[in-house]
C-alpha positions, 0 to 999 in steps of 0.5 A: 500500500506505501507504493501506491500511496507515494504515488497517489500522493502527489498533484498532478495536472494532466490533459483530462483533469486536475488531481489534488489528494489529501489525507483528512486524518493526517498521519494517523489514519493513510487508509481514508483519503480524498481526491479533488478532481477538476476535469478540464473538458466534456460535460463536467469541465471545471467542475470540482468533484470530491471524492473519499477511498477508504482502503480496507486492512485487506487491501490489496486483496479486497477494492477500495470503498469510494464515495463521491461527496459533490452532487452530481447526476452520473450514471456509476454514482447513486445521486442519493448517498454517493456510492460509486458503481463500478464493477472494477471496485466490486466483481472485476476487482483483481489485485495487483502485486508489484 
């Protein structure tokens, strides 16, 4: 998990959207974390949309629970609760061991 959050750790800028990552919790707790994304064009361009991944102790082995905290109307996100669907984060979930 150290590997994955070193890189998920830093800002970056690409040609789709900006990422920020942030830790809530400080040092005390790596597992919850949020990712601010900016998409730069489509349908969301320059929107901000805030999203929590709580990673579980049996991370790698099981998927991270996302949420996504900023209002929106997408198909993989329940408009009620947050809740992201994907079937990468539930059935097709498969570890990677670098």
């Amino acid at each position: 998990m150290a590997k994955d959050l070193i890189e998920l750790g830093r800002d970056k800028m690409t040609a789709a959207a900006s990422t920020r990552i942030s830790f809530p919790d400080g040092q005390k707790n790596l597992r919850r974390l949020q990712v601010l994304l900016t998409p730069h064009s489509g349908l969301y361009a320059h929107a901000s949309f805030l999203f929590t991944l709580i990673i579980p102790p049996q991370y790698p082995f099981q998927p991270p629970n996302v949420r996504c905290h900023t209002p929106c109307l997408h198909p993989n996100i329940n408009w009620r609760t947050g809740k992201v669907y994907l079937h990468l984060l539930k059935a097709e979930w498969k570890p990677v061991l670098r």
